[in-house]
VEXRONU-620645 format. One record per atom (N, C-alpha, C, O): atom name; x, z, y. Coordinates in pm, 1 decimal. Layout:
<atoms>
{site:CA&u:X&w:Z&v:Y}
...
</atoms>
This chain:
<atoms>
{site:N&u:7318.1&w:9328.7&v:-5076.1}
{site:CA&u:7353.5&w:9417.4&v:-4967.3}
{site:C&u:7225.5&w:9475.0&v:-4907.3}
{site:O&u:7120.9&w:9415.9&v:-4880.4}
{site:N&u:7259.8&w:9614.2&v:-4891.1}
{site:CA&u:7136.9&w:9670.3&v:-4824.3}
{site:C&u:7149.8&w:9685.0&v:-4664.4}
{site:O&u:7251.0&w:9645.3&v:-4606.5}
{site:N&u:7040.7&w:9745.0&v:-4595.4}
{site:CA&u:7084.2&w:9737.7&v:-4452.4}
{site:C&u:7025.5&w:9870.6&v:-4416.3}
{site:O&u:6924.9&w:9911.3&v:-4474.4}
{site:N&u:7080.9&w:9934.9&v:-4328.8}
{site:CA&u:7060.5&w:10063.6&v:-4276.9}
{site:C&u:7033.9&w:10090.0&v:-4095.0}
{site:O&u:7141.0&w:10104.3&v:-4036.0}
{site:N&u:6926.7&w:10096.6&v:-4017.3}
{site:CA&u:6877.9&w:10022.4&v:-3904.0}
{site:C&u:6921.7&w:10197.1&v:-3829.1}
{site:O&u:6883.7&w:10306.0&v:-3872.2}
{site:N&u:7005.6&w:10171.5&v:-3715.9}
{site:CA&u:7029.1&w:10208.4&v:-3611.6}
{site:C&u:6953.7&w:10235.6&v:-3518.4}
{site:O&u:6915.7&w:10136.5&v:-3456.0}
{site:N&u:6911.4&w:10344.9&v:-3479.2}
{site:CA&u:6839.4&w:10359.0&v:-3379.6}
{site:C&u:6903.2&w:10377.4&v:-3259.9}
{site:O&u:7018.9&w:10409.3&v:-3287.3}
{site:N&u:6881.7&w:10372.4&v:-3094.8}
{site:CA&u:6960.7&w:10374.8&v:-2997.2}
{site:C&u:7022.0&w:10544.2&v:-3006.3}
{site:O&u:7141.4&w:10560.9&v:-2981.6}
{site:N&u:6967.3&w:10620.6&v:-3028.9}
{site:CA&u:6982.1&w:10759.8&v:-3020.5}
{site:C&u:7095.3&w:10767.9&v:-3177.5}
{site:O&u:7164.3&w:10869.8&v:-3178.0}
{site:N&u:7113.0&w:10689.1&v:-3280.6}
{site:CA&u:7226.1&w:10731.9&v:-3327.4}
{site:C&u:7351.0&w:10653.6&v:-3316.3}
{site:O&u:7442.1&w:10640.8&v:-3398.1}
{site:N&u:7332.8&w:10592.5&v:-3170.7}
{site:CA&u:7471.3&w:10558.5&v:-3149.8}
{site:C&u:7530.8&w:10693.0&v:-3108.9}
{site:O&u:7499.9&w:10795.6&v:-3048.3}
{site:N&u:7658.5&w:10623.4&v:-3191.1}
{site:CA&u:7764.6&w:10732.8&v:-3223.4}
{site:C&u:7783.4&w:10823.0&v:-3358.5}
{site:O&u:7846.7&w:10925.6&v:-3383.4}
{site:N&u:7705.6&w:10743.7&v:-3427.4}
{site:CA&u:7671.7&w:10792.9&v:-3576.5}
{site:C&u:7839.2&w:10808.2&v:-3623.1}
{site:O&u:7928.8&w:10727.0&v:-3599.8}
{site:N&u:7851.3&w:10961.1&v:-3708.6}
{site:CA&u:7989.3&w:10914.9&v:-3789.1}
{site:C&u:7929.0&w:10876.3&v:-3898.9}
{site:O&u:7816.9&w:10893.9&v:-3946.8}
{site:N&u:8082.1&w:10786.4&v:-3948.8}
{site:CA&u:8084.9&w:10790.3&v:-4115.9}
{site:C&u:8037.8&w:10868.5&v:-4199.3}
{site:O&u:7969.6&w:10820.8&v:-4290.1}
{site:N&u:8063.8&w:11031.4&v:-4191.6}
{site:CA&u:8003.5&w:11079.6&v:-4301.8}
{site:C&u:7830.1&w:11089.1&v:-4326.7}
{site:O&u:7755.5&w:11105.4&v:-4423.3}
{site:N&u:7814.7&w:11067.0&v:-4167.3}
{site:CA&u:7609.8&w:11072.5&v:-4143.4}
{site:C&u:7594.6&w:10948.8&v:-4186.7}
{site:O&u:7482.4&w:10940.8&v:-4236.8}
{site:N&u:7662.6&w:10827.6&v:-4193.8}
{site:CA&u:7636.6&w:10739.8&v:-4218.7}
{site:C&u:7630.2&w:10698.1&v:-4387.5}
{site:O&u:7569.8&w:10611.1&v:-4450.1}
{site:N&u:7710.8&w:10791.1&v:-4419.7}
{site:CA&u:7744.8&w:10763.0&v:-4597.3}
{site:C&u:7639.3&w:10869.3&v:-4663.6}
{site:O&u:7615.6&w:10867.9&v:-4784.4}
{site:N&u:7576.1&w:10965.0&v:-4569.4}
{site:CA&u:7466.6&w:11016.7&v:-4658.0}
{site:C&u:7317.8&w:10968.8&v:-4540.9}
{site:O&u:7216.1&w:11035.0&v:-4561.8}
{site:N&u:7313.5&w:10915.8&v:-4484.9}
{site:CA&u:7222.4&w:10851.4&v:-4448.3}
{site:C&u:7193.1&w:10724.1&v:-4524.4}
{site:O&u:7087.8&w:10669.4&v:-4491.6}
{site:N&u:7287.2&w:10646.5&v:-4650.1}
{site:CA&u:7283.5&w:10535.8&v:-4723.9}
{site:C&u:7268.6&w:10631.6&v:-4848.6}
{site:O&u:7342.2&w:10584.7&v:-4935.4}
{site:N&u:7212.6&w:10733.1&v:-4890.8}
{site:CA&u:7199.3&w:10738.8&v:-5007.8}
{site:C&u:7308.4&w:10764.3&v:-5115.9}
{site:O&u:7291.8&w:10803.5&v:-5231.4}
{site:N&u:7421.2&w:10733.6&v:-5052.6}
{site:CA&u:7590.6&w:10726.5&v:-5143.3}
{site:C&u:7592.6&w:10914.4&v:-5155.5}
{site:O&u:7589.4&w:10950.7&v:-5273.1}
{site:N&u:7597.3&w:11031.4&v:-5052.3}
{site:CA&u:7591.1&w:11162.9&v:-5121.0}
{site:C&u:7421.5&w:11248.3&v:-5104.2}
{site:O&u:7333.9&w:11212.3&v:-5025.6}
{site:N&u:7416.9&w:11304.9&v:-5151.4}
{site:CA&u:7310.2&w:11395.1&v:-5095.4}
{site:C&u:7332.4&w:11466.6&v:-5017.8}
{site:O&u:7224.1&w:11508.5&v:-4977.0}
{site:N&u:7410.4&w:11511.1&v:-4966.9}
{site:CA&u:7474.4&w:11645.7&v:-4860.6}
{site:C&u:7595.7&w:11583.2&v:-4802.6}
{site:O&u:7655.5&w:11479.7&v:-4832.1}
{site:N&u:7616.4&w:11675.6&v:-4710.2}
{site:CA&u:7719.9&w:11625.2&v:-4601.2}
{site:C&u:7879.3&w:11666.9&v:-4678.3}
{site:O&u:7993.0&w:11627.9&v:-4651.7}
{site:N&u:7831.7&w:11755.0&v:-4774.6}
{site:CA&u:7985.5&w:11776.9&v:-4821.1}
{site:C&u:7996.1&w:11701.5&v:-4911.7}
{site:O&u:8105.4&w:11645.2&v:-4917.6}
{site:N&u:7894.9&w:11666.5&v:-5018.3}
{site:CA&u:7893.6&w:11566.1&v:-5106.1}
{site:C&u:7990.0&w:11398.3&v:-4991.9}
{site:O&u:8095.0&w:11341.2&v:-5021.3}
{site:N&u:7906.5&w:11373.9&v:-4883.3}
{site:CA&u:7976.4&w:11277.0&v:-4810.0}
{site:C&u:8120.5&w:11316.2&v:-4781.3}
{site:O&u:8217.0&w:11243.1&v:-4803.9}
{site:N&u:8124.9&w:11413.2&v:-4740.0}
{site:CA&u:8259.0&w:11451.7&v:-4673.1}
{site:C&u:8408.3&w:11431.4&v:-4800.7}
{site:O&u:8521.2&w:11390.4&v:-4773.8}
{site:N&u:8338.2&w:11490.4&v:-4978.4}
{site:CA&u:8451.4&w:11464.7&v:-5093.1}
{site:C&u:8483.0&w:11295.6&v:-5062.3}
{site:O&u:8583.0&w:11229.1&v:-5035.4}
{site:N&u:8357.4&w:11272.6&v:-5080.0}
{site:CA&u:8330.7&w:11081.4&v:-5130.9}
{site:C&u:8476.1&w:11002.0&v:-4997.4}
{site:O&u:8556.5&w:10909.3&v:-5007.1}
{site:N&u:8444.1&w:11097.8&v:-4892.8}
{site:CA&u:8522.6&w:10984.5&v:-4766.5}
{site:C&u:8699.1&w:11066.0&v:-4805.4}
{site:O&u:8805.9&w:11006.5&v:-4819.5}
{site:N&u:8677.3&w:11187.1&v:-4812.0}
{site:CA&u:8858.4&w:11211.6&v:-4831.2}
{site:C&u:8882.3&w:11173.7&v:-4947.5}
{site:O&u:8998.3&w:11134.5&v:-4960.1}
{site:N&u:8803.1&w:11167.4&v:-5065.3}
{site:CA&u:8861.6&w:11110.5&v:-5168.7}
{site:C&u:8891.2&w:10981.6&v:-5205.5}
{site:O&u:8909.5&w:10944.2&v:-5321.4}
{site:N&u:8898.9&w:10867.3&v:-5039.2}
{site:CA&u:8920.7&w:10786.1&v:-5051.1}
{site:C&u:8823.1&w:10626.5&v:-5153.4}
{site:O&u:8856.8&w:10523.6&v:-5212.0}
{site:N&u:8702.3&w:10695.9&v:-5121.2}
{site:CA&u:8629.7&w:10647.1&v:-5252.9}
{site:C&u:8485.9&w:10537.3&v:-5149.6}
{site:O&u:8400.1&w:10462.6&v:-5196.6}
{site:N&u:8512.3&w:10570.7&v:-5013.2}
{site:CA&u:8428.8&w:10464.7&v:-4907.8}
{site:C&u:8488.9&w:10406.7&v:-4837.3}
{site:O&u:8578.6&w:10461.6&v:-4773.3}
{site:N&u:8450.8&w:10229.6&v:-4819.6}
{site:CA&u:8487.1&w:10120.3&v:-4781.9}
{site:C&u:8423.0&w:10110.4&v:-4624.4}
{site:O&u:8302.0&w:10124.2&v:-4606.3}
{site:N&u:8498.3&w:10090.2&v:-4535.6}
{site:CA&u:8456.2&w:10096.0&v:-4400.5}
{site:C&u:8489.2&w:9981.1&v:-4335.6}
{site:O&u:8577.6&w:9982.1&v:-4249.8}
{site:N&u:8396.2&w:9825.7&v:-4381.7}
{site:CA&u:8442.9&w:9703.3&v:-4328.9}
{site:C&u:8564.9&w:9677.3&v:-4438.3}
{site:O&u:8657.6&w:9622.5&v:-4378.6}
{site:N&u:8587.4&w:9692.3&v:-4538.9}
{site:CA&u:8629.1&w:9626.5&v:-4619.2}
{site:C&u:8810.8&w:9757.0&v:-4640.8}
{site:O&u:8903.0&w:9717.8&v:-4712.3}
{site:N&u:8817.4&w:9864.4&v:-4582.6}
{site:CA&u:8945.5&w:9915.7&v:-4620.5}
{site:C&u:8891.1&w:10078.0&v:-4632.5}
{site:O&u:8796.1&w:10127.9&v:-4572.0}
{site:N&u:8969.5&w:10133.8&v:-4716.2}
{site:CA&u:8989.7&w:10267.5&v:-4716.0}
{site:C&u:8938.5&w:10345.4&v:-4567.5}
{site:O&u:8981.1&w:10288.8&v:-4466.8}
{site:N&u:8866.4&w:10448.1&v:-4547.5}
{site:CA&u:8849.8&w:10516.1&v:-4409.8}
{site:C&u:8822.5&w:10643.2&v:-4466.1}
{site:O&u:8714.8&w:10688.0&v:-4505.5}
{site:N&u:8959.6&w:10706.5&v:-4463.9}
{site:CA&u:8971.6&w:10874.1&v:-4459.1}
{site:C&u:8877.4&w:10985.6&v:-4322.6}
{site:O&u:8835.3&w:11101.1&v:-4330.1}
{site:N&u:8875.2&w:10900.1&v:-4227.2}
{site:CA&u:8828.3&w:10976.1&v:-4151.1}
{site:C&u:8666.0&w:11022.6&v:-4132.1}
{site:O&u:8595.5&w:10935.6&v:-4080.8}
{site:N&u:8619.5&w:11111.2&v:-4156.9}
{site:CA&u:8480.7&w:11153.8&v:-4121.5}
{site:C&u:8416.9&w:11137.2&v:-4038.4}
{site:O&u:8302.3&w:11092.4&v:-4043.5}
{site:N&u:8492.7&w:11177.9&v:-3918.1}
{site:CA&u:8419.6&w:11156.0&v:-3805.8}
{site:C&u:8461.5&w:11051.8&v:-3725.3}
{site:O&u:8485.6&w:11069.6&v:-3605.9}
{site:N&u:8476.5&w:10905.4&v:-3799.6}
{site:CA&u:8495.7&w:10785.5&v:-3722.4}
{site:C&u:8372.2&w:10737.8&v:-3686.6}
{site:O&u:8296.4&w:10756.5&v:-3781.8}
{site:N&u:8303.5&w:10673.9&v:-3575.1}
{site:CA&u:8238.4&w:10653.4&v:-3490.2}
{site:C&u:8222.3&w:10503.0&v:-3613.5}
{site:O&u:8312.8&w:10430.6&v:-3655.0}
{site:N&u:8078.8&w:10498.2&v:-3643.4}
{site:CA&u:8032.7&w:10326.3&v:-3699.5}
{site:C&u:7986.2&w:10274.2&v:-3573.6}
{site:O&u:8013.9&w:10303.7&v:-3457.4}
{site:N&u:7915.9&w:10197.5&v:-3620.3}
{site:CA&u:7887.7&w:10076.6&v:-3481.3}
{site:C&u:7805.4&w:9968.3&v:-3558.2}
{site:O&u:7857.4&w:9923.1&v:-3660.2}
{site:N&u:7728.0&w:9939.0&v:-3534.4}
{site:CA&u:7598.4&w:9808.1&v:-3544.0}
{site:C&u:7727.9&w:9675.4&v:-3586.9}
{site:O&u:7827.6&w:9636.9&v:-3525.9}
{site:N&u:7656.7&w:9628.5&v:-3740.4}
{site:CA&u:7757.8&w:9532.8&v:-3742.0}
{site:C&u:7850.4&w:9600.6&v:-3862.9}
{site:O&u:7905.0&w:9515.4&v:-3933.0}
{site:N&u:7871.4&w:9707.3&v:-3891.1}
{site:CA&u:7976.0&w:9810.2&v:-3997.6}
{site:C&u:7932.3&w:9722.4&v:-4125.4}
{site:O&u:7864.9&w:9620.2&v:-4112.7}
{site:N&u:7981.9&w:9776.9&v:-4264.1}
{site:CA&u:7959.0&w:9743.5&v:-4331.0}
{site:C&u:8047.5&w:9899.0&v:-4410.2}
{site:O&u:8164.4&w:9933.0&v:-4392.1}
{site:N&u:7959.6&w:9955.7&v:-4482.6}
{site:CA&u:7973.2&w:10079.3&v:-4537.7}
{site:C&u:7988.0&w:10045.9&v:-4710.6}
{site:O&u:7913.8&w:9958.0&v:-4754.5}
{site:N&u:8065.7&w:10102.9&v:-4789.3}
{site:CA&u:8091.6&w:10014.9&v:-4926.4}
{site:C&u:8173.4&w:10161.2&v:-5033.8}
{site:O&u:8288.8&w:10203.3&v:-5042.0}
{site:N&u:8035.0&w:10202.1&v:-5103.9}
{site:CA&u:8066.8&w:10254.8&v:-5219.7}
{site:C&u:8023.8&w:10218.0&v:-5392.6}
{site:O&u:7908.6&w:10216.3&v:-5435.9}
{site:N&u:8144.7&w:10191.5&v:-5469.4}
{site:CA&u:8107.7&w:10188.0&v:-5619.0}
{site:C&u:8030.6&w:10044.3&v:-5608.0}
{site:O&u:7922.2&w:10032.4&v:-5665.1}
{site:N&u:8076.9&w:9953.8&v:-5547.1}
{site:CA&u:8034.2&w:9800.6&v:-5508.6}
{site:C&u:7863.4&w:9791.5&v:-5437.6}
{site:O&u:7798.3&w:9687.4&v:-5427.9}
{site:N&u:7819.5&w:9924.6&v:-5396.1}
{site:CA&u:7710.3&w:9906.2&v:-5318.4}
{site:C&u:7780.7&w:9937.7&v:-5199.0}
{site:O&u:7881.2&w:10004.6&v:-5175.0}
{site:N&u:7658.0&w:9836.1&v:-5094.4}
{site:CA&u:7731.9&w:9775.1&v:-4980.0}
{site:C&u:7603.1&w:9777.1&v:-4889.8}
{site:O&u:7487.4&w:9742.3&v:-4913.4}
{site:N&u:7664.3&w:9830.5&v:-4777.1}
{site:CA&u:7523.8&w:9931.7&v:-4680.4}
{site:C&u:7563.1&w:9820.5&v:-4522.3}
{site:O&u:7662.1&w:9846.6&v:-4454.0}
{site:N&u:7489.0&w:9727.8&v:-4494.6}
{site:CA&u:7522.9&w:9678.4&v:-4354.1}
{site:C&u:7441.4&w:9784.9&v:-4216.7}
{site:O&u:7345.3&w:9839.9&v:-4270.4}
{site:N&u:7447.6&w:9814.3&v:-4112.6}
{site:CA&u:7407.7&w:9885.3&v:-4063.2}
{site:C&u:7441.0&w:9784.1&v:-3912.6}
{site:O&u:7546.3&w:9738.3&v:-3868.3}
{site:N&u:7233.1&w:9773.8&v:-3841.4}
{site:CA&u:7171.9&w:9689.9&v:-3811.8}
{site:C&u:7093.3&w:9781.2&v:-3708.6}
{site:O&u:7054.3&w:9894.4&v:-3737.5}
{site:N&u:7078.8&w:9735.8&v:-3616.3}
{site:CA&u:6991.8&w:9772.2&v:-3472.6}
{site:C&u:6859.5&w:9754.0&v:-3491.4}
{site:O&u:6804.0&w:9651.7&v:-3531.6}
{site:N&u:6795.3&w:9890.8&v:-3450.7}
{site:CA&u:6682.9&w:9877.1&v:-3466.9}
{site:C&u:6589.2&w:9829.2&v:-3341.2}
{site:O&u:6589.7&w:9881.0&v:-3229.4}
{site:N&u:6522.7&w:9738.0&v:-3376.9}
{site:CA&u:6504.2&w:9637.3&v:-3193.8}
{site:C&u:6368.0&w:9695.2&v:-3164.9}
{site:O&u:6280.1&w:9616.9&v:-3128.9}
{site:N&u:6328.0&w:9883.9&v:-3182.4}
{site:CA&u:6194.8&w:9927.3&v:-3156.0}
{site:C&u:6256.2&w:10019.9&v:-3012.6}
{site:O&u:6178.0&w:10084.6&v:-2942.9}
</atoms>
């Protein structure tokens, strides 16, 4: 599992910033197919929605890579 560090300023990160902030698309539309096509794990279930709000603690999950996303304590 990899980890992806939160800064205070991206609380409120969505899913899709979050799924190309892990490397899973290159572009936001590339993120945006990957999440409606049902193809990213959000804490362990399906999450159609784009602009769902992650949170410190998530656990982001494509093609069995698995992104924890962690506070950055700077």
């Amino acid at each position: 599992m990899r980890e992806l560090q939160l800064t205070r300023s991206a609380e409120g990160l969505t899913l899709q910033a979050a799924v190309q902030l892990a490397g899973f698309a290159d572009s936001g539309g590339g993120a945006k197919r990957l999440i409606q096509g049902g193809e990213i794990l959000l804490n362990g279930a399906v999450e159609l929605r784009r602009s769902h709000l992650v949170h410190v603690g998530d656990l982001v999950a494509y093609e069995g890579d698995e992104v924890e996303l962690i506070a950055d304590d700077h």
